[in-house]
VEXMIFI-103431 format. One record per residue (C-alpha): residue number from 1; x, y, z; residue in three letters. Coordinates in steps of 0.2 Angstrom, whole numbers, always signed. Layout:
<nodes>
NODE   n  east north    up res
NODE NUM     X     Y     Z Ala
...
</nodes>
This chain:
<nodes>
NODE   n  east north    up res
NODE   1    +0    +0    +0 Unk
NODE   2    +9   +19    -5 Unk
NODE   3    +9   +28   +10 Unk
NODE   4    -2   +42   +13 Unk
NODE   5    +6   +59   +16 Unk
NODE   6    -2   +63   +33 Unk
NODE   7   -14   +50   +46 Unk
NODE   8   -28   +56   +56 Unk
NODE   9   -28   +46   +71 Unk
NODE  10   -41   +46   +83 Unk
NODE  11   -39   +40  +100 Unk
NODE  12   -54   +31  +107 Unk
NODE  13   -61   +26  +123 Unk
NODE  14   -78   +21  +126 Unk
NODE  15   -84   +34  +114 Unk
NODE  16   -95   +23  +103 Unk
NODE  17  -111   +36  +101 Unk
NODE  18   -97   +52   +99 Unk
NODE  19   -88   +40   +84 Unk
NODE  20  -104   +38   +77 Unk
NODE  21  -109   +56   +78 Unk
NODE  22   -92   +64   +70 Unk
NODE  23   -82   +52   +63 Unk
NODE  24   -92   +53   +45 Unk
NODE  25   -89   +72   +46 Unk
NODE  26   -70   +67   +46 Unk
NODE  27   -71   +52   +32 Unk
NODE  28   -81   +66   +20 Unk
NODE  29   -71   +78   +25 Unk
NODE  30   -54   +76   +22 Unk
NODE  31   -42   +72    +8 Unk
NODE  32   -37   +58    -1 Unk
NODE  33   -21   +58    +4 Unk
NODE  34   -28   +56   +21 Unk
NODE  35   -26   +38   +30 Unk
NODE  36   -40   +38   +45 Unk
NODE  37   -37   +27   +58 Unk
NODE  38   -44   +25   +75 Unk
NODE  39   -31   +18   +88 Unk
NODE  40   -43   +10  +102 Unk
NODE  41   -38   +13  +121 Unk
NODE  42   -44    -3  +128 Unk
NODE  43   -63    +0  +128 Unk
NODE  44   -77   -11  +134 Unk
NODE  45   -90    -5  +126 Unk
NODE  46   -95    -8  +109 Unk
NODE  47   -84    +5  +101 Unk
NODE  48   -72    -8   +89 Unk
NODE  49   -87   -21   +82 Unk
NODE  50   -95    -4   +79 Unk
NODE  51   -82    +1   +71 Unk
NODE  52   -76   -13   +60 Unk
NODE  53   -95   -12   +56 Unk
NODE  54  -100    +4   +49 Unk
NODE  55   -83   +10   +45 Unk
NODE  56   -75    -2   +36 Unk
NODE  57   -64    +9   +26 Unk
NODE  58   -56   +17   +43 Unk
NODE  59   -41    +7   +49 Unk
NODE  60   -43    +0   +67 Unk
NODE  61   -26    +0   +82 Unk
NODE  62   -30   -11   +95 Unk
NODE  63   -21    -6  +112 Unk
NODE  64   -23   -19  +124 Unk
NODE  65   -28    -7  +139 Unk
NODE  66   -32   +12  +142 Unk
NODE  67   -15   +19  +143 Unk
NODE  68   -23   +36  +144 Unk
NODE  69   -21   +51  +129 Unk
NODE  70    -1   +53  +131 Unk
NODE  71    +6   +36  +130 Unk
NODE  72    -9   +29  +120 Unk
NODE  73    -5   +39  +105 Unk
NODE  74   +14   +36  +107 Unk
NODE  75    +8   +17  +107 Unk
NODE  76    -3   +21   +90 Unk
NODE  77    +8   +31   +82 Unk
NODE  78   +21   +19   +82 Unk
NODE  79   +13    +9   +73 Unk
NODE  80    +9   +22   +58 Unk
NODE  81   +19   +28   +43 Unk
NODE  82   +16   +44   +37 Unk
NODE  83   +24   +60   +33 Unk
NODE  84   +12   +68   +46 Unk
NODE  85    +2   +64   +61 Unk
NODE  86   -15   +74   +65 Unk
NODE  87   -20   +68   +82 Unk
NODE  88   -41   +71   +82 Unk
NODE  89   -52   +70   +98 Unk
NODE  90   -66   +61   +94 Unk
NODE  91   -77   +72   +98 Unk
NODE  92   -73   +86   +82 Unk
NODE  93   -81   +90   +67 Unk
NODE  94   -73   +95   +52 Unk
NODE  95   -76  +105   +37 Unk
NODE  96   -75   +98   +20 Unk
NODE  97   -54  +101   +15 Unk
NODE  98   -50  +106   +31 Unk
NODE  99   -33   +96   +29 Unk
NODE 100   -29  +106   +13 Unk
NODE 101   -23  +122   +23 Unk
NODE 102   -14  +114   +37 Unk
NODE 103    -4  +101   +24 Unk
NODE 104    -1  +117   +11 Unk
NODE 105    +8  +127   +25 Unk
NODE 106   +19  +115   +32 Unk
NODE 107   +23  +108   +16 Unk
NODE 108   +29  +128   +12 Unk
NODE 109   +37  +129   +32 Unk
NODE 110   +51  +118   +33 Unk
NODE 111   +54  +127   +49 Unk
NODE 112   +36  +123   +57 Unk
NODE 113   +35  +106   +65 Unk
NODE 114   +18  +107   +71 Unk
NODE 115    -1  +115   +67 Unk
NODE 116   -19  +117   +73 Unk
NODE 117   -34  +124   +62 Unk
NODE 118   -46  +136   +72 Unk
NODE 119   -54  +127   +85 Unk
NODE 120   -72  +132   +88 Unk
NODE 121   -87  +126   +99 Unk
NODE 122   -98  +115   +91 Unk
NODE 123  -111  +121  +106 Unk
NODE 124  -110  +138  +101 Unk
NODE 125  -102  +139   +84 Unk
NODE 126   -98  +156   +84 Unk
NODE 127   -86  +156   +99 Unk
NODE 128   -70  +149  +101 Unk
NODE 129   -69  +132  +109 Unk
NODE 130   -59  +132  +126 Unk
NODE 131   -46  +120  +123 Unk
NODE 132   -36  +128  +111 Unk
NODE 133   -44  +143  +101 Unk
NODE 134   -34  +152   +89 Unk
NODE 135   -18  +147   +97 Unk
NODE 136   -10  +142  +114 Unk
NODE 137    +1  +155  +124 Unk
NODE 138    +9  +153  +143 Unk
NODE 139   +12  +166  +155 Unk
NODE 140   +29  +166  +164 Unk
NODE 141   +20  +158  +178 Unk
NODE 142   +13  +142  +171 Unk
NODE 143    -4  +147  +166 Unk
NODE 144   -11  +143  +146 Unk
NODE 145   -22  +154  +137 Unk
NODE 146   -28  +156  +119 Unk
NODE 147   -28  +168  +105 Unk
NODE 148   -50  +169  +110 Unk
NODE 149   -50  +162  +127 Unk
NODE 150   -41  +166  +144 Unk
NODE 151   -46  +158  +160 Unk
NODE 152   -65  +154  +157 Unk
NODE 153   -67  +168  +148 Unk
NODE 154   -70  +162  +127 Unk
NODE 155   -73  +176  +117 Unk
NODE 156   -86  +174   +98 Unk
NODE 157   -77  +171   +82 Unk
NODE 158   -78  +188   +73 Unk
NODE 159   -61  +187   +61 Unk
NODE 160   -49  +194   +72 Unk
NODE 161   -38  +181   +74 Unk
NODE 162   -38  +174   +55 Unk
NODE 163   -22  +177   +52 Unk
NODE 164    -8  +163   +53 Unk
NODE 165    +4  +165   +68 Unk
NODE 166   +19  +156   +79 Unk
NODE 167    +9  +150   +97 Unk
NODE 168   +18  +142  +112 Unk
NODE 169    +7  +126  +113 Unk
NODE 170    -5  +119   +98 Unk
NODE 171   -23  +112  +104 Unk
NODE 172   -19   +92  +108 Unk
NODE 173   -39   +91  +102 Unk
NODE 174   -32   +93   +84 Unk
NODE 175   -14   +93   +84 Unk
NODE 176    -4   +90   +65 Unk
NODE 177   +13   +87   +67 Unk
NODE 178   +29   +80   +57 Unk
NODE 179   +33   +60   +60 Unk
NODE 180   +49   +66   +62 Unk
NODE 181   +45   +80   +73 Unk
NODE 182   +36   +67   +83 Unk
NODE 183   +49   +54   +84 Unk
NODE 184   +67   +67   +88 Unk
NODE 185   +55   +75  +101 Unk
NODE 186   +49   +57  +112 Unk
NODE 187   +31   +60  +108 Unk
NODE 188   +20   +65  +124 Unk
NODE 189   +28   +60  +140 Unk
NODE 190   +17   +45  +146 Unk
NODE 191   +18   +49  +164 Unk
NODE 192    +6   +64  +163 Unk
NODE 193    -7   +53  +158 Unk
NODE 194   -19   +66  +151 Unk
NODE 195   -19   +85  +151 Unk
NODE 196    -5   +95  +148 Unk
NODE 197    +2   +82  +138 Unk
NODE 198    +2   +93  +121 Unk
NODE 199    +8  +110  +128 Unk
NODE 200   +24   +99  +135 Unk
NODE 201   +29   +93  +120 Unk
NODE 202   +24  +108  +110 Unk
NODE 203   +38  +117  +123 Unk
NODE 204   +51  +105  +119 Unk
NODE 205   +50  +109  +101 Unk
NODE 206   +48  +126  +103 Unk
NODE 207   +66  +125  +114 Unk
NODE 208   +74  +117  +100 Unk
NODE 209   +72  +131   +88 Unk
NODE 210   +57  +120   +82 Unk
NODE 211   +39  +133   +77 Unk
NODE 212   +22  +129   +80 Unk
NODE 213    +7  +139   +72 Unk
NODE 214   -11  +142   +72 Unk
NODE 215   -18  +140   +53 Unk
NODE 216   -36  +148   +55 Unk
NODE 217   -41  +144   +38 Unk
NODE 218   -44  +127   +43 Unk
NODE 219   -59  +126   +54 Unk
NODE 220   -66  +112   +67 Unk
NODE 221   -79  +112   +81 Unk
NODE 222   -77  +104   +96 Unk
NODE 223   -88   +96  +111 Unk
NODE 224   -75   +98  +125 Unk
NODE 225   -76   +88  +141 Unk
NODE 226   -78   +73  +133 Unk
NODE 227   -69   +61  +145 Unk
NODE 228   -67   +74  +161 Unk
NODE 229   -79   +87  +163 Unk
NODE 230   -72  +106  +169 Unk
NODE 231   -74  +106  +186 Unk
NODE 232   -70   +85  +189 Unk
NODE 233   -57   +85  +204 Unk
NODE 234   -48   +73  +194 Unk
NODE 235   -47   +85  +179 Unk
NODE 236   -42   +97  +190 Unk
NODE 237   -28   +86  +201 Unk
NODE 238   -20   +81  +183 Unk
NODE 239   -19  +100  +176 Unk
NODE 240   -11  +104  +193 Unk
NODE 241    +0   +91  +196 Unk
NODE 242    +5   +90  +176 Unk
NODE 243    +7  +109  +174 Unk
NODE 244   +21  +109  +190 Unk
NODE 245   +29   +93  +183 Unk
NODE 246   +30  +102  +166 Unk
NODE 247   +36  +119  +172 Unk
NODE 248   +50  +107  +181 Unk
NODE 249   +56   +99  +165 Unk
NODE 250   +56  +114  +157 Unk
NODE 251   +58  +133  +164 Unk
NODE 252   +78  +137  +161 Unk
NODE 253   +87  +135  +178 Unk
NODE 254   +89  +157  +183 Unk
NODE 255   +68  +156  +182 Unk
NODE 256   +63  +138  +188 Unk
NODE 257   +66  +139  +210 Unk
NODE 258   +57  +159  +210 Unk
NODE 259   +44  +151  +200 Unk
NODE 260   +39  +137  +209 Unk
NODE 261   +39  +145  +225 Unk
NODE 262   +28  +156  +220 Unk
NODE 263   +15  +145  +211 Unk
NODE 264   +18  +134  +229 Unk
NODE 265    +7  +151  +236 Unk
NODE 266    -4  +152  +222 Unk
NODE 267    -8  +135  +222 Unk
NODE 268   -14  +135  +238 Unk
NODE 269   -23  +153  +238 Unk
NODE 270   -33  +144  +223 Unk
NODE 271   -36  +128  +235 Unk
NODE 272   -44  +141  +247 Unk
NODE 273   -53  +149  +233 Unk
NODE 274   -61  +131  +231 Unk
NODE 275   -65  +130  +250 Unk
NODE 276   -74  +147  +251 Unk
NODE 277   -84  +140  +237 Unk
NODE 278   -89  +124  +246 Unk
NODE 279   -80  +113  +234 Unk
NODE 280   -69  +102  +244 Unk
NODE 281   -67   +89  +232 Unk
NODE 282   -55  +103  +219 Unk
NODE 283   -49  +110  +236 Unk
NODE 284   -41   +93  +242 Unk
NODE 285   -36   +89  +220 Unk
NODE 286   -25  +104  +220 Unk
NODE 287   -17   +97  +239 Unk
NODE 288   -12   +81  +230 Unk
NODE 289    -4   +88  +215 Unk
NODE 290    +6   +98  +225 Unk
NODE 291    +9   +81  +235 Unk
NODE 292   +11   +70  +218 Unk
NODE 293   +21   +84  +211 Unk
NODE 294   +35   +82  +227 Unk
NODE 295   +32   +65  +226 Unk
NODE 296   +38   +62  +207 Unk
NODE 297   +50   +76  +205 Unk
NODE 298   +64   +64  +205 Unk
NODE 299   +59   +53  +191 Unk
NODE 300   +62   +69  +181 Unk
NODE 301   +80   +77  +184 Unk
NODE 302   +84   +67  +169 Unk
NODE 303   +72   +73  +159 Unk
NODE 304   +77   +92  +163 Unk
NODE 305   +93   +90  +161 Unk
NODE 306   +93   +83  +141 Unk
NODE 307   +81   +97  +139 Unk
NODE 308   +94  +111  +147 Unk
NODE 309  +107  +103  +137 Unk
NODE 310   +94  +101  +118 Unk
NODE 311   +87  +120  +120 Unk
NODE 312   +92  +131  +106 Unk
NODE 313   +81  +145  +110 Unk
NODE 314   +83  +151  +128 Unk
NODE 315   +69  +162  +130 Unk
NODE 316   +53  +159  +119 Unk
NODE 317   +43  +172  +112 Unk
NODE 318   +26  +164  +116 Unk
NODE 319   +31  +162  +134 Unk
NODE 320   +26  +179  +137 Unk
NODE 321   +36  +189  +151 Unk
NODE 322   +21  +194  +161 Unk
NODE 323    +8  +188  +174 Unk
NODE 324    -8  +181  +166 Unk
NODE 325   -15  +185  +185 Unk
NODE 326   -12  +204  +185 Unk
NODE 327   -19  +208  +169 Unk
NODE 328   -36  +197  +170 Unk
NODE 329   -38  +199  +188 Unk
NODE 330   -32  +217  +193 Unk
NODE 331   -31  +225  +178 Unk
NODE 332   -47  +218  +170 Unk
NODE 333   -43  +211  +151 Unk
NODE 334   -51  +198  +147 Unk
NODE 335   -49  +195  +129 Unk
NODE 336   -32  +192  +121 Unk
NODE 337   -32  +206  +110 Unk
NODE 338   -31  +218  +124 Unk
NODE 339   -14  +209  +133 Unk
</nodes>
């Protein structure tokens, strides 16, 4: 068989109903040169007999248990040959050539190792969606945000942010990247598990000179929250415990111990945010990531120290230098255009 020139692989667990809703979007929509494959997590529900059939013509990965989003597509994708991955949540739809942008820009960008198209809501398809907008950014302190969403804030989709440009993380929900991008860079460090994953490796490529863009002309909707709701204390233990292991692995040595002493108080001032609120169960999640994050430090001084000595780029540009606190919070902007 010639091998496709780029594979959509979309990880699966229990989501037989959100396959059946989206995937034909995906088969119609995209291009011929497009291999779509669904790489099955382990599921006990009737996700791969439905599969196998009504969707004949998509190729089915069996993993052999849930090995959770980061080290189930580095399970996947090894066993896929293509020029370039797209990693698709199962819950996106897609617009007819959606691929044709995203291919046509890194085909011309040696440079650019990965992409995402404009990610909207498919709730309210005017706004962006939350997990990725236009394009994610990070403040100096830890915290994402997107070209058209910061905090909880998502702004509507009126053209202001149509325009192609370098981001600091691309969205994992649809996430193109180079094979060999994939591979130099280790792929999604399994030990996160879920959440985070995406903006961890896009900061390893963006150290090693590597660029990562937002190409708006490609659009996709997005549920959101399909496997951990916003709010679900374990969503909310993984983004804290993941985001302090990240900042760990990565922030260059002179910002790293000021850093994390501070996100040590402002961790624990948004614990008590939690508590004022009644909800104990996020108030105690944020406790044990800070615990977890002690706990596993160690496993990764390796890990900083080949990413220390790999770094081209010292200080990246879509790391911005400022607090994402003081500007939403004290001095009030609240849409990205304004920072």
């Amino acid at each position: 068989m010639k091998r496709k020139k780029i594979a959509v692989v979309i990880l699966n667990w229990n989501g037989e109903d959100m396959m059946k809703q989206f995937l034909p979007s995906v088969i119609a929509g995209s291009d011929e040169d497009a291999e779509i494959i669904v790489a099955d997590n382990g599921s006990t529900d009737q996700s791969c007999a439905m599969l196998e059939r009504n969707f004949p013509e998509v190729r089915l990965i069996r993993l052999s248990e849930n090995y959770g989003f980061a080290e189930g597509y580095n399970r996947a994708l090894e066993q896929v040959d293509a020029e370039y991955y797209l990693l698709l949540n199962s819950d996106v739809e897609v617009e007819k050539g959606w691929l044709k942008p995203l291919m046509q820009y890194m085909d011309e960008h040696s440079e650019t190792a990965a992409c995402q198209p404009k990610l909207l809501s498919f709730v309210e398809r005017d706004s962006f969606e939350y997990a990725g907008a236009a394009g994610g950014f990070m403040d100096r302190y830890g915290y994402p945000f997107c070209r058209g969403r910061i905090f909880g804030d998502v702004e509507k989709d009126k053209g202001q942010y149509d325009n192609v440009t370098s981001v600091f993380w691309a969205t994992g929900a649809a996430l193109m990247v180079r094979s060999s991008d994939w591979h130099a860079t280790g792929g999604f460090d399994r030990r996160f598990f879920a959440h985070q994953e995406e903006i961890d490796f896009c900061w390893r490529l963006r150290s090693r000179g590597r660029d990562i863009v937002c190409v708006p002309q490609s659009r996709v909707w997005h549920v959101g929250g399909a496997s951990l709701e916003q709010g679900n204390p374990r969503k909310t233990f993984l983004n804290f415990r993941n985001n302090l292991l990240m900042l760990y692995k990565n922030l260059p040595e002179k910002r790293l111990r000021f850093t994390l002493r501070l996100r040590f108080w402002l961790d624990y001032l948004a614990a008590i945010q939690f508590l004022m609120k009644g909800d104990i169960g996020n108030a105690a999640a944020i406790r044990r990531a800070r615990k977890a994050f002690k706990e596993l430090r160690p496993q990764f001084i390796a890990d900083r120290e080949q990413n220390m000595q790999q770094a081209k780029v010292t200080e990246v540009p879509e790391l911005v230098s400022y607090s994402l606190l003081v500007a939403y919070y004290l001095k009030g902007k609240k849409r990205f255009s304004q920072l």
